[in-house]
VEXPA-778391 format. One record per atom (N, C-alpha, C, CB): residue in three letters; atom name; x, y, z. Coordinates in nm, 3 decimals, padded with zeros to 5 digits. Atoms other than C-alpha are relative to their C-alpha. Glycine has a CB too. Layout:
N
R  rest  atom     east    north       up
R   Ala    CA        X        Y        Z
...
END
This chain:
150
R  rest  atom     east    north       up
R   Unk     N   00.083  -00.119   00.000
R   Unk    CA   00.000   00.000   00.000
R   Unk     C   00.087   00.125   00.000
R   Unk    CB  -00.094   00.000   00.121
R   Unk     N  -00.102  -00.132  -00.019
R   Unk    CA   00.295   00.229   00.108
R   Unk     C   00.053   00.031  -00.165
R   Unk    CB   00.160  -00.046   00.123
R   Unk     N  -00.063  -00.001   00.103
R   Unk    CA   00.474   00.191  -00.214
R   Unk     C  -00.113   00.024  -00.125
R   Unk    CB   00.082  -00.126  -00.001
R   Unk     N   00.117  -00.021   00.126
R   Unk    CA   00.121   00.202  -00.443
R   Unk     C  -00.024   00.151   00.066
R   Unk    CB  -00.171  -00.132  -00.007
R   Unk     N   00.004  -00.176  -00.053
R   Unk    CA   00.093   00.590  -00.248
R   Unk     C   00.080   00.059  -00.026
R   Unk    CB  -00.001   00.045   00.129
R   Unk     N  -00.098  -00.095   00.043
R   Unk    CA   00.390   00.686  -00.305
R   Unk     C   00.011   00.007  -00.166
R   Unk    CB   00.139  -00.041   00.067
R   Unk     N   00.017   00.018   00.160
R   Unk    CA   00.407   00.603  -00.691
R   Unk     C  -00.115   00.102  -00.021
R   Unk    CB  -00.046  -00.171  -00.058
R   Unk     N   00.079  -00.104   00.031
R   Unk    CA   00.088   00.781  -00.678
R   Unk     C   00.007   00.173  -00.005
R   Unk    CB  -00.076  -00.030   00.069
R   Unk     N  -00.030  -00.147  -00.040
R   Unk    CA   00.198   01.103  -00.518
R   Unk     C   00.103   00.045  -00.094
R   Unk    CB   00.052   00.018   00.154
R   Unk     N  -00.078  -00.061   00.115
R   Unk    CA   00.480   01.122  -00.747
R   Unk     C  -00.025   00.035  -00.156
R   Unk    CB   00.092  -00.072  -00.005
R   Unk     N   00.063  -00.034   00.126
R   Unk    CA   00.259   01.100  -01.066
R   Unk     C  -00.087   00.103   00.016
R   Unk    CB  -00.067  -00.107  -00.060
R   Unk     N   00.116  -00.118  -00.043
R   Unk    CA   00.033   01.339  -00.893
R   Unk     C   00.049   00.105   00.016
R   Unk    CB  -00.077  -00.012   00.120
R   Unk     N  -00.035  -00.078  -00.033
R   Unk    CA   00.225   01.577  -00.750
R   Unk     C   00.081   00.147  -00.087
R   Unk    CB   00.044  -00.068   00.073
R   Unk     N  -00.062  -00.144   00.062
R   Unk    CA   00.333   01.823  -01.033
R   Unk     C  -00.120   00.072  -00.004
R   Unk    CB   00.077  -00.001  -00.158
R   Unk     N   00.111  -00.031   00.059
R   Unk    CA  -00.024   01.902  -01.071
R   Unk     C  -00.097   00.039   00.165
R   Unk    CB  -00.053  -00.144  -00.116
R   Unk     N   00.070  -00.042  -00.141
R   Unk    CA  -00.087   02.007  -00.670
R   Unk     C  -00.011   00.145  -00.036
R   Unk    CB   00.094  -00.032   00.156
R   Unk     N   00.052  -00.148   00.025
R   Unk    CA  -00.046   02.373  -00.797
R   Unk     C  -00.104  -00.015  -00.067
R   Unk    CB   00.086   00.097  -00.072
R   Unk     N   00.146  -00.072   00.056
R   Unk    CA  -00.342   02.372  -01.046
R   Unk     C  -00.091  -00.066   00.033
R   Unk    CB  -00.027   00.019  -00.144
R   Unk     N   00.111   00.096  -00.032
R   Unk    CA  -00.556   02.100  -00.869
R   Unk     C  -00.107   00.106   00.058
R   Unk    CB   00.046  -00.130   00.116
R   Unk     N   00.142  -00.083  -00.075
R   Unk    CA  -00.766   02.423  -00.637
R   Unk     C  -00.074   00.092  -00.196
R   Unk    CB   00.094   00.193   00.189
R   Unk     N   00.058  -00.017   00.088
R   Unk    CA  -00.787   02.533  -01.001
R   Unk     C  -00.132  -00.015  -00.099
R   Unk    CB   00.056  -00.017  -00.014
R   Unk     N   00.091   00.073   00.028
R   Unk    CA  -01.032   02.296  -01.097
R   Unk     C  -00.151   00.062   00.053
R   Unk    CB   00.043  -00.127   00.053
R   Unk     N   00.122  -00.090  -00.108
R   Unk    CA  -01.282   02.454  -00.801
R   Unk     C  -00.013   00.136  -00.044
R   Unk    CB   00.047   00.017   00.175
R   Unk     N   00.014  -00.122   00.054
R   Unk    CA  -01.219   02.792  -00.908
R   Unk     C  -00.046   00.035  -00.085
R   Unk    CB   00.067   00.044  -00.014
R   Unk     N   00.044  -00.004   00.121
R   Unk    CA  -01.308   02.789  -01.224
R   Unk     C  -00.148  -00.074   00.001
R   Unk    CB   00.108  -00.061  -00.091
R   Unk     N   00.196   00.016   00.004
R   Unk    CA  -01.639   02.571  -01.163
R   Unk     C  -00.080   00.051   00.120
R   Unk    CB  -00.058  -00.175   00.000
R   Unk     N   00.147  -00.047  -00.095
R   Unk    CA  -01.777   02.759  -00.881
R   Unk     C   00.043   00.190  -00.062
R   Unk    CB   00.015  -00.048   00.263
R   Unk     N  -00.020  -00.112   00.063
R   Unk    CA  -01.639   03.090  -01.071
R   Unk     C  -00.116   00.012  -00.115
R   Unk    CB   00.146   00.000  -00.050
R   Unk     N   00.090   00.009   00.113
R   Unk    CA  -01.826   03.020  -01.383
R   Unk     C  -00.175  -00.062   00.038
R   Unk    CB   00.087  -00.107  -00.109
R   Unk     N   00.078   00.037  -00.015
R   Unk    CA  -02.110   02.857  -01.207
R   Unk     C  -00.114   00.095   00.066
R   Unk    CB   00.039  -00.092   00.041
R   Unk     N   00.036  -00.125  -00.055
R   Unk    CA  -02.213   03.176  -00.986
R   Unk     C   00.007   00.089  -00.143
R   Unk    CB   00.109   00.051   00.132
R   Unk     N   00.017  -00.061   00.081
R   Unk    CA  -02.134   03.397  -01.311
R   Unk     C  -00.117  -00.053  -00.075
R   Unk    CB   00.104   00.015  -00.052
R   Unk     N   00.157   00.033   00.086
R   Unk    CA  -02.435   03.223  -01.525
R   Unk     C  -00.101  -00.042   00.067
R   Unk    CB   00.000  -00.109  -00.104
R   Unk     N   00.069  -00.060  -00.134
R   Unk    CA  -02.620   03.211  -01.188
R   Unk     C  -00.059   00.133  -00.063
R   Unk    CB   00.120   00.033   00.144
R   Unk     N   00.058  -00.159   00.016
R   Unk    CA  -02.634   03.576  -01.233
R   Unk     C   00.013   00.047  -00.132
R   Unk    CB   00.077   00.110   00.089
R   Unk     N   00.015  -00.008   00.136
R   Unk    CA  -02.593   03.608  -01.597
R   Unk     C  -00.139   00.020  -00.057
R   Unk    CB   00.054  -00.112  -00.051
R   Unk     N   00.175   00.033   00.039
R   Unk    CA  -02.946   03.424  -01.661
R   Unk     C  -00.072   00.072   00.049
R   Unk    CB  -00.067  -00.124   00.037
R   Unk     N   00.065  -00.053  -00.040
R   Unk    CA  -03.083   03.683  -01.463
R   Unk     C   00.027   00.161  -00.061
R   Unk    CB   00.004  -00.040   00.124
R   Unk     N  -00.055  -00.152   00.047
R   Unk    CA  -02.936   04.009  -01.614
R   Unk     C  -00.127   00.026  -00.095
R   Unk    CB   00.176   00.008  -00.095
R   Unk     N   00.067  -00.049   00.101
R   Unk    CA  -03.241   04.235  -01.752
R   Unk     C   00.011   00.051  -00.154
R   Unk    CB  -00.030   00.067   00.049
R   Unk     N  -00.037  -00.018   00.169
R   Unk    CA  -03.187   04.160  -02.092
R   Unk     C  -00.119  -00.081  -00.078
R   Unk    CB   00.173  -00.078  -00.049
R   Unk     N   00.124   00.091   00.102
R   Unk    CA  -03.498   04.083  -02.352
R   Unk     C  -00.036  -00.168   00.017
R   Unk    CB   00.057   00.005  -00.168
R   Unk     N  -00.001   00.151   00.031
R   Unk    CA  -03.427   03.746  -02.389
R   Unk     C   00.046  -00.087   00.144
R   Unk    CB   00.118  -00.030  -00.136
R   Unk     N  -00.026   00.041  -00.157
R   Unk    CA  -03.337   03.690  -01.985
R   Unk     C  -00.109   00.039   00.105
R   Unk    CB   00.135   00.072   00.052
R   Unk     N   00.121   00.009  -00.077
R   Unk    CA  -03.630   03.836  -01.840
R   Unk     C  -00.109  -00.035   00.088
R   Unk    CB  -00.020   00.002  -00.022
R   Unk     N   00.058   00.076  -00.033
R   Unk    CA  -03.822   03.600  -01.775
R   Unk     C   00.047  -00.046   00.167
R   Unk    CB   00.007  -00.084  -00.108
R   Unk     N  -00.102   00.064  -00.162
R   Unk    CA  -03.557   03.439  -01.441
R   Unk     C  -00.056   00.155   00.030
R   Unk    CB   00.246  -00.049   00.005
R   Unk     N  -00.017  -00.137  -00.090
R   Unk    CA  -03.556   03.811  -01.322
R   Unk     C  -00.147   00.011   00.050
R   Unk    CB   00.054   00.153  -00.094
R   Unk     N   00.162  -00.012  -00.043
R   Unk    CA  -03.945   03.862  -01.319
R   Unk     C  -00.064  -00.109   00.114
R   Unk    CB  -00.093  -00.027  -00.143
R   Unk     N   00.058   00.115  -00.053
R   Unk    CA  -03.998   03.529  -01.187
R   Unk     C   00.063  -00.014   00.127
R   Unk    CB   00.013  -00.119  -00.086
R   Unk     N  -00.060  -00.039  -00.149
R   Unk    CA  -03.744   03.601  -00.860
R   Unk     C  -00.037   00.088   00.056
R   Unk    CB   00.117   00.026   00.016
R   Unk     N   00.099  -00.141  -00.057
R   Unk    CA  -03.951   03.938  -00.840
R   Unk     C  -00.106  -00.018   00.078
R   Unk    CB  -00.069   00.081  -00.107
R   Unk     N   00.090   00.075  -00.066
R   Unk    CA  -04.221   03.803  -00.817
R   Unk     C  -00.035  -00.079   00.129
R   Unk    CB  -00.006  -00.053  -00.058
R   Unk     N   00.027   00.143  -00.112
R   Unk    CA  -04.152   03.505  -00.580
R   Unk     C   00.044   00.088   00.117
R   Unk    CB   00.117  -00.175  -00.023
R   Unk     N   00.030  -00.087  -00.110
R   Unk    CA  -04.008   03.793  -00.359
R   Unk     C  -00.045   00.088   00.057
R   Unk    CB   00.035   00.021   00.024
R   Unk     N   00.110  -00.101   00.013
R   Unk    CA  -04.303   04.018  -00.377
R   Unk     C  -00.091  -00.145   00.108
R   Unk    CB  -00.067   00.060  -00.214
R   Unk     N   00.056   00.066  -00.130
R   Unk    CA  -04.454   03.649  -00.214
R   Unk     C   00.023  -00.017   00.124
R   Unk    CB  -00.011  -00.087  -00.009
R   Unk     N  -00.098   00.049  -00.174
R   Unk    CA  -04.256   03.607   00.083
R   Unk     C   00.019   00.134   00.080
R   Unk    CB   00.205  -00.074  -00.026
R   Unk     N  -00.016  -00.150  -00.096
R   Unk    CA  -04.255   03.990   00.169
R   Unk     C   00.090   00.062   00.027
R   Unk    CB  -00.029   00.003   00.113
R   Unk     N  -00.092  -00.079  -00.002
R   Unk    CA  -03.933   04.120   00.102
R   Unk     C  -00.005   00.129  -00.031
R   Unk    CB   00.072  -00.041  -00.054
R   Unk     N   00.000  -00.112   00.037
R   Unk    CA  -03.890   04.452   00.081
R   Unk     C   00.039   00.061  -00.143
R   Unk    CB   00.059   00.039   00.081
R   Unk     N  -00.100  -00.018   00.135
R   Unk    CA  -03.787   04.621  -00.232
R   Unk     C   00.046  -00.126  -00.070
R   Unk    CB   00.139   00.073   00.041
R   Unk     N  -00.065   00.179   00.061
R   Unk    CA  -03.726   04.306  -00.445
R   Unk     C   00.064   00.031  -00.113
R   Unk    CB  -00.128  -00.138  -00.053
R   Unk     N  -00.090  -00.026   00.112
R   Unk    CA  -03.625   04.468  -00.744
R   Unk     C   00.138   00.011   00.045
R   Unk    CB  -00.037   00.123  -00.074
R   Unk     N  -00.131  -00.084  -00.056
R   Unk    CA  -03.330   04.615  -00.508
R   Unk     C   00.057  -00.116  -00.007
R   Unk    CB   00.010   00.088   00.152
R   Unk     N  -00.041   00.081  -00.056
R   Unk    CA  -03.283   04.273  -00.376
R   Unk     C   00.038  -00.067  -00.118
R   Unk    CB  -00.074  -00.050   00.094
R   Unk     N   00.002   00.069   00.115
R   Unk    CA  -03.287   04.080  -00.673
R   Unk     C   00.105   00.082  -00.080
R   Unk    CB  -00.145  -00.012  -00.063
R   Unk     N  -00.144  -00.059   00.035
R   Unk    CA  -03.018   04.336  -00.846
R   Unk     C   00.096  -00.012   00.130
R   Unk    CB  -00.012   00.169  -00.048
R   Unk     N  -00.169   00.029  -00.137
R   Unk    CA  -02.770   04.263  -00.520
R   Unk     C   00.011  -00.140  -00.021
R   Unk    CB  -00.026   00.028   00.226
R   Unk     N   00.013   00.104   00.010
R   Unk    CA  -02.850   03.909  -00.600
R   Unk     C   00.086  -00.026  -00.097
R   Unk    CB  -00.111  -00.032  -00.006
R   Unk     N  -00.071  -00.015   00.154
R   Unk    CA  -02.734   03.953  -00.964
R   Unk     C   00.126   00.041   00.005
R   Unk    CB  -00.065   00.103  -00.096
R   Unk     N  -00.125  -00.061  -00.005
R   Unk    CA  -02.454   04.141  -00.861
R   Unk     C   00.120  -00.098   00.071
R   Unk    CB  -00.021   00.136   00.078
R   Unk     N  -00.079   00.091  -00.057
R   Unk    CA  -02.291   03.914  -00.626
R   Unk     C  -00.032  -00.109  -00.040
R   Unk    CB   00.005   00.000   00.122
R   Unk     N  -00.046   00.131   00.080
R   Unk    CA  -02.322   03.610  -00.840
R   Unk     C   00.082   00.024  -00.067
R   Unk    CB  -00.081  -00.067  -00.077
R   Unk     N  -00.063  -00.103   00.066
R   Unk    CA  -02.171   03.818  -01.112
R   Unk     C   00.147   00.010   00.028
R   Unk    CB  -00.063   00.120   00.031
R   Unk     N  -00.103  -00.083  -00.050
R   Unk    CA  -01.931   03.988  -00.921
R   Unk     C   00.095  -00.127   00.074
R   Unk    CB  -00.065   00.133   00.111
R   Unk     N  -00.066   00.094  -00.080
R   Unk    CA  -01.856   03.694  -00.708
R   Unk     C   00.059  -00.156  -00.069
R   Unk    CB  -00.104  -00.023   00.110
R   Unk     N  -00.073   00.114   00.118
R   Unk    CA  -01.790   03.449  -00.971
R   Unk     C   00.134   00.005  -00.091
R   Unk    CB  -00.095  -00.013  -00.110
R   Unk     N  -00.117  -00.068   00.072
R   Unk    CA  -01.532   03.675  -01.185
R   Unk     C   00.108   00.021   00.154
R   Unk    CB  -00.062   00.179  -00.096
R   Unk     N  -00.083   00.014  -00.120
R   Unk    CA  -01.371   03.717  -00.823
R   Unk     C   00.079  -00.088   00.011
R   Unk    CB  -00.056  -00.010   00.099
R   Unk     N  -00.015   00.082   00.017
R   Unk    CA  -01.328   03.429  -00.782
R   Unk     C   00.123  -00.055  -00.046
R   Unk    CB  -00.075  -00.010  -00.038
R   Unk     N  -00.086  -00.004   00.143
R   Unk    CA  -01.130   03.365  -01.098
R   Unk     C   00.064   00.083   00.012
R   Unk    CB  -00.055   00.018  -00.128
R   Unk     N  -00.119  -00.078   00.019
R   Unk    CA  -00.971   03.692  -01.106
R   Unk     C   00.102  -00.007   00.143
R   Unk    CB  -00.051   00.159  -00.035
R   Unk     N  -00.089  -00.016  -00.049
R   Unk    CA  -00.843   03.665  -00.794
R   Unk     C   00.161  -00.137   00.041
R   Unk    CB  -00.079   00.058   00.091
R   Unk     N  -00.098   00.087   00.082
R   Unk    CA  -00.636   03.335  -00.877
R   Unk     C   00.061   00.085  -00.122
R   Unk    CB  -00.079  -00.135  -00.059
R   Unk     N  -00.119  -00.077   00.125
R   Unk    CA  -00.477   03.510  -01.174
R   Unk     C   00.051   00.135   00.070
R   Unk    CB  -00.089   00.056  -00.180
R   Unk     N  -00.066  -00.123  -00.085
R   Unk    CA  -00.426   03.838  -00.958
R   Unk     C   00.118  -00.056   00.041
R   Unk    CB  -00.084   00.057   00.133
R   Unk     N  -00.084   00.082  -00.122
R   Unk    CA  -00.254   03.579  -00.686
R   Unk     C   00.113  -00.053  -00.107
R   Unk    CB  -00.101  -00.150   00.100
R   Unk     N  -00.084   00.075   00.086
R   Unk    CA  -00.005   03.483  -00.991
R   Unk     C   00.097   00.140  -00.014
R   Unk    CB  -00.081  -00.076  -00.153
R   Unk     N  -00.061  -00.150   00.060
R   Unk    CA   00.122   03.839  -01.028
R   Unk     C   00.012   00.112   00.170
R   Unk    CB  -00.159   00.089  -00.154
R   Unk     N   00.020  -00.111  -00.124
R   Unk    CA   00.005   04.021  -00.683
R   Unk     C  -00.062  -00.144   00.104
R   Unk    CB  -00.150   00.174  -00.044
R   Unk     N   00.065   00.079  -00.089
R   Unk    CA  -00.003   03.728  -00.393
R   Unk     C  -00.117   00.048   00.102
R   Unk    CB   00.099  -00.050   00.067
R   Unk     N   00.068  -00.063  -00.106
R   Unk    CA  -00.177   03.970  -00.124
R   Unk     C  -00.137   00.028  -00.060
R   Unk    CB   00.075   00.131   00.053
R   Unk     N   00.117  -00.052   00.114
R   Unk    CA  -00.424   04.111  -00.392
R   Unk     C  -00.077  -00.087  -00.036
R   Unk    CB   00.043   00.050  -00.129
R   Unk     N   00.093   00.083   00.110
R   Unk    CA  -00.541   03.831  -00.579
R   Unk     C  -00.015  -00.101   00.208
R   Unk    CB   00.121  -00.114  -00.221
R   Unk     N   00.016  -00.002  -00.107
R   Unk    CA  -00.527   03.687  -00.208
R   Unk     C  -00.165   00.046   00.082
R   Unk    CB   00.107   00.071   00.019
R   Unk     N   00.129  -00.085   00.022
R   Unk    CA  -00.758   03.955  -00.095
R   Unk     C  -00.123  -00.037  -00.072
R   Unk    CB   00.034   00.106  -00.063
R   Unk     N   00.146  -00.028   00.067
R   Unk    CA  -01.005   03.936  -00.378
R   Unk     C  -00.044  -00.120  -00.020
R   Unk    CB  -00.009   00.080  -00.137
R   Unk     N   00.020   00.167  -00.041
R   Unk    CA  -01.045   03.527  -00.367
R   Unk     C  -00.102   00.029   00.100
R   Unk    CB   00.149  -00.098   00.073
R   Unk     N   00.095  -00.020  -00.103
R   Unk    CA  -01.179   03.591  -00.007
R   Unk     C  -00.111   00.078  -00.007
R   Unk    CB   00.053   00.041   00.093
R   Unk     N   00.133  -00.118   00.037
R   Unk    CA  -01.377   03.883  -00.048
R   Unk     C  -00.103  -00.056  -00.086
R   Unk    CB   00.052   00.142  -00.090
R   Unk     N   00.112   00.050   00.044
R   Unk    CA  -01.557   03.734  -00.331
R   Unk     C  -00.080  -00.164   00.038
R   Unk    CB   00.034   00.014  -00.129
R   Unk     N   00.026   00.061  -00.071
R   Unk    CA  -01.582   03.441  -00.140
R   Unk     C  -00.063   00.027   00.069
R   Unk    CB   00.055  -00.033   00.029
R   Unk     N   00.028  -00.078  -00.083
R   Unk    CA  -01.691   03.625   00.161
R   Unk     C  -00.170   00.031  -00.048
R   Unk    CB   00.113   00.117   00.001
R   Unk     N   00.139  -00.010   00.052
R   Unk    CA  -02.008   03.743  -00.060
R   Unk     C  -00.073  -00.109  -00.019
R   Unk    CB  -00.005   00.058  -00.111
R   Unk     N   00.091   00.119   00.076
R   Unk    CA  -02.099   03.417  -00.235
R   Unk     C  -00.079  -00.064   00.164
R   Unk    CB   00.133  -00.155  -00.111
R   Unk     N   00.055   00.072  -00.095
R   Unk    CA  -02.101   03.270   00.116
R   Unk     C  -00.113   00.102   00.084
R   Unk    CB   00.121  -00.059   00.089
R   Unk     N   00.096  -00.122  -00.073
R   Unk    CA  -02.338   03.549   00.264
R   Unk     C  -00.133  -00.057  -00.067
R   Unk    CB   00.041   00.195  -00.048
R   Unk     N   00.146   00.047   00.103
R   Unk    CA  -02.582   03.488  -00.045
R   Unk     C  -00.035  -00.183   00.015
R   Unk    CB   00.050   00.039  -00.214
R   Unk     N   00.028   00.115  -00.014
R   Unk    CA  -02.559   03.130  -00.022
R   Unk     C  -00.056  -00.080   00.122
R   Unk    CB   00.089  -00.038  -00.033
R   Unk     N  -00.010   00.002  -00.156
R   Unk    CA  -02.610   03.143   00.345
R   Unk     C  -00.211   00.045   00.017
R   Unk    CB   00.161   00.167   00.080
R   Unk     N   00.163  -00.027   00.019
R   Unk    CA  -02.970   03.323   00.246
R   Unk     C  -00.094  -00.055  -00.100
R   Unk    CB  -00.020   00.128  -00.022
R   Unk     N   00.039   00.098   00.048
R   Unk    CA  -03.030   03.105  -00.002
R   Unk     C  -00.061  -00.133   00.051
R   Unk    CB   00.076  -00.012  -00.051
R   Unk     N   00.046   00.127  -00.055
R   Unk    CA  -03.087   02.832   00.209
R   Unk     C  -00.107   00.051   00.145
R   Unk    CB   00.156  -00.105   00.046
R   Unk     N   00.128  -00.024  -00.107
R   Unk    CA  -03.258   03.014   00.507
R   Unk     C  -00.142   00.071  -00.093
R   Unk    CB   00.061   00.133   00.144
R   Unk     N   00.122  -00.110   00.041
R   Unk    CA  -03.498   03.240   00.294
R   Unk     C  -00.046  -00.110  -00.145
R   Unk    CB   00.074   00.213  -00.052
R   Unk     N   00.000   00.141   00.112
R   Unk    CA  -03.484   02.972  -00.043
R   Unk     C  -00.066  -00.145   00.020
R   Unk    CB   00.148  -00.045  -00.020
R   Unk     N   00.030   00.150  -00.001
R   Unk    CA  -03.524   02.625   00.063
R   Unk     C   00.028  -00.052   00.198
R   Unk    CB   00.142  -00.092  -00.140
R   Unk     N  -00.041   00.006  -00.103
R   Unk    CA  -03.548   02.601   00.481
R   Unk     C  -00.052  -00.146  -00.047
R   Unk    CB  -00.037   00.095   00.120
R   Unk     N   00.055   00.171  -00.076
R   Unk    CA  -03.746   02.262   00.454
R   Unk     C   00.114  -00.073  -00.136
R   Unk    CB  -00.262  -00.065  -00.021
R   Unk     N  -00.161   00.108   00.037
R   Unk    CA  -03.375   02.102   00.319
R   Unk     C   00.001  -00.004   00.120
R   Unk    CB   00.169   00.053  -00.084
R   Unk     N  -00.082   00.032  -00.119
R   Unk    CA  -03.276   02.115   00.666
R   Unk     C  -00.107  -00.054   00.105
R   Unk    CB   00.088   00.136   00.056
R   Unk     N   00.072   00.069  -00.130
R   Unk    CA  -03.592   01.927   00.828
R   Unk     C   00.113  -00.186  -00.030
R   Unk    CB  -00.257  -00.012  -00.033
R   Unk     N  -00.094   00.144  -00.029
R   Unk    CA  -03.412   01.552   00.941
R   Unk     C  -00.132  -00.104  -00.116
R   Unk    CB   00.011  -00.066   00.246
R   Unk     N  -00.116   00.004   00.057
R   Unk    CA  -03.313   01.353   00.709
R   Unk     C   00.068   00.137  -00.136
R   Unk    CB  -00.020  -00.145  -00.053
R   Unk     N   00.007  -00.061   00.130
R   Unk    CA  -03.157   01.646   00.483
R   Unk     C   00.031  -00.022  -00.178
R   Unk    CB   00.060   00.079   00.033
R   Unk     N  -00.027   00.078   00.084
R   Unk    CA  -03.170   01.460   00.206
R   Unk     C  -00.029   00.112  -00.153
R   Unk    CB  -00.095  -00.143   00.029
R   Unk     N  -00.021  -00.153   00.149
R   Unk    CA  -03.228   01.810  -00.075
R   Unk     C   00.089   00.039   00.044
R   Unk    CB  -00.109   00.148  -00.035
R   Unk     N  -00.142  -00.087  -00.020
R   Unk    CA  -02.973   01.967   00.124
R   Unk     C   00.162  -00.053  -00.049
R   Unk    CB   00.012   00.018   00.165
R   Unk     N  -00.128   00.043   00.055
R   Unk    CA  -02.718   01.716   00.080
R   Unk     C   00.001   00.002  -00.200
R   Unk    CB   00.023  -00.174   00.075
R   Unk     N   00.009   00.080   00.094
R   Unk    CA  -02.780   01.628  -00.267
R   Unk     C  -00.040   00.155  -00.117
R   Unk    CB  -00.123  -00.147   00.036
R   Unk     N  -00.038  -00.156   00.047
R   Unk    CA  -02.776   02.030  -00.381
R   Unk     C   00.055   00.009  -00.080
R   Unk    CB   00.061   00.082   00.064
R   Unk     N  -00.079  -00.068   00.000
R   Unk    CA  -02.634   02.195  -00.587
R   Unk     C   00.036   00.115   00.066
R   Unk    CB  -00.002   00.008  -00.074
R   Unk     N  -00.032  -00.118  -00.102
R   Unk    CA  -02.625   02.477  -00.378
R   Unk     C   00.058  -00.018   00.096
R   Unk    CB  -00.089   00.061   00.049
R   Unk     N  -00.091   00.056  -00.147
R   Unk    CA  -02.452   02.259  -00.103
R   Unk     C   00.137  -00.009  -00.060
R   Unk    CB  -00.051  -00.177   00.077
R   Unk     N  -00.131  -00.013   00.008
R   Unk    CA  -02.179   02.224  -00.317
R   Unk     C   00.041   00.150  -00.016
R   Unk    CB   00.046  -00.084  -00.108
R   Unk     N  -00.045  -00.153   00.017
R   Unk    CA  -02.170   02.598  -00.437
R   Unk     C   00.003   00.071   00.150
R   Unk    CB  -00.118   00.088  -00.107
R   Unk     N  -00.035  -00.029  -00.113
R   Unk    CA  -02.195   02.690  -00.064
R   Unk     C   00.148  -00.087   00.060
R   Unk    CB  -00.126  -00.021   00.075
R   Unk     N  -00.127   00.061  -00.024
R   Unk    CA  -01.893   02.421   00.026
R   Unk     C   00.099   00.020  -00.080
R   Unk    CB  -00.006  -00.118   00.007
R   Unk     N  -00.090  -00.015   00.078
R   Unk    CA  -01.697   02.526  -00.244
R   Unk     C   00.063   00.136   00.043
R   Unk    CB  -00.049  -00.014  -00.133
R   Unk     N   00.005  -00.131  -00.057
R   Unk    CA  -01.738   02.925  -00.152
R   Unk     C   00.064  -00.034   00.160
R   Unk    CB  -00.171   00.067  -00.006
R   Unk     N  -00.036   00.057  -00.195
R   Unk    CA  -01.676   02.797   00.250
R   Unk     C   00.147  -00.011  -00.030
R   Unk    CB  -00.082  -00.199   00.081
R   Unk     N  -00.161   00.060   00.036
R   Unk    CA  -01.316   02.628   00.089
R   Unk     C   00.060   00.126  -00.019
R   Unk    CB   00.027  -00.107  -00.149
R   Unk     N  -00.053  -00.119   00.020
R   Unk    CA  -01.226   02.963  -00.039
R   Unk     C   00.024   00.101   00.075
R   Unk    CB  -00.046   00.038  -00.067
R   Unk     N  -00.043  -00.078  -00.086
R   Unk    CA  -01.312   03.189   00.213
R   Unk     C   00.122  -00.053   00.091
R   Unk    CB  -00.109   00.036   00.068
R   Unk     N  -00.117   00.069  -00.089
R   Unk    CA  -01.099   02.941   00.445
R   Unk     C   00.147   00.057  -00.058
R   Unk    CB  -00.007  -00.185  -00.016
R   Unk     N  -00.097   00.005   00.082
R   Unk    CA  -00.838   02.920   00.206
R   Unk     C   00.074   00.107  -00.094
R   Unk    CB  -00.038  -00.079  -00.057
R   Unk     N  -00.068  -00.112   00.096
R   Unk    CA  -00.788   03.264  -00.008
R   Unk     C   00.058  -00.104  -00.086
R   Unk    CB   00.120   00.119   00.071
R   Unk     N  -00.128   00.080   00.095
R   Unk    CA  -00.502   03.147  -00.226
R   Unk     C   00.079  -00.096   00.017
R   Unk    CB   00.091   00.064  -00.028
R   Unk     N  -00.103   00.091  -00.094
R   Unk    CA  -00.322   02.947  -00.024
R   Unk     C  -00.048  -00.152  -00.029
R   Unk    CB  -00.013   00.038   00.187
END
């Protein structure tokens, strides 16, 4: 077993720098067309109206407001994301910085996503919660804030 791990680690191991890569890029791009599909544009409409709406049911205040902060930090927090890996290649502290930060957001939104979104995931067994996507896009966001660049 020792010797089948190590063989492994040595075929593996040039590829430990771009392995968080992998995450970055699909919870980067996955939050960006998140909020993409919602951008008031003719042919996108439809998602936007239909989150208006649903928070015109539940009694949020201002929903248009809400619903553009929504858009924004998917958006915003997806290109983050991403840019701040390529920052962190050029400016460690910076791209550092903006990793978390847009981290920092996703996990805020994702955080109200699940209380204000979908609470009955978390009656016992959570069997929608696990089985999410939004559990991974929240655990992925969670890895990052932890982690910045590092």
């Amino acid at each position: 077993m020792k010797k089948i791990n190590a063989r492994l680690d040595s075929i593996s191991s040039p590829f430990n720098n771009i392995a968080p890569w992998f995450f970055r890029i699909a919870l980067g791009i996955a939050f960006f067309l998140h909020g993409y599909k919602k951008l008031p544009a003719p042919f996108m409409m439809e998602e936007q109206h239909r989150m208006v709406t649903w928070f015109e049911s539940i009694f949020i205040p201002m929903p248009e407001v809400f619903v553009s902060i929504v858009i924004l930090v998917e958006i915003l927090g997806g290109v983050g994301i991403i840019l701040g890996g390529l920052i962190g290649l050029f400016a460690s502290q910076a791209g550092h910085f903006t990793t978390r930060m847009s981290a920092l957001f996703l996990v805020i939104l994702m955080f109200n996503v699940f209380y204000i979104g979908h609470p009955d995931w978390f009656v016992w067994p959570p069997m929608k919660l696990l089985t999410s996507e939004q559990m991974f896009l929240f655990v992925l966001s969670v890895y990052f804030l932890i982690r910045g660049n590092k």
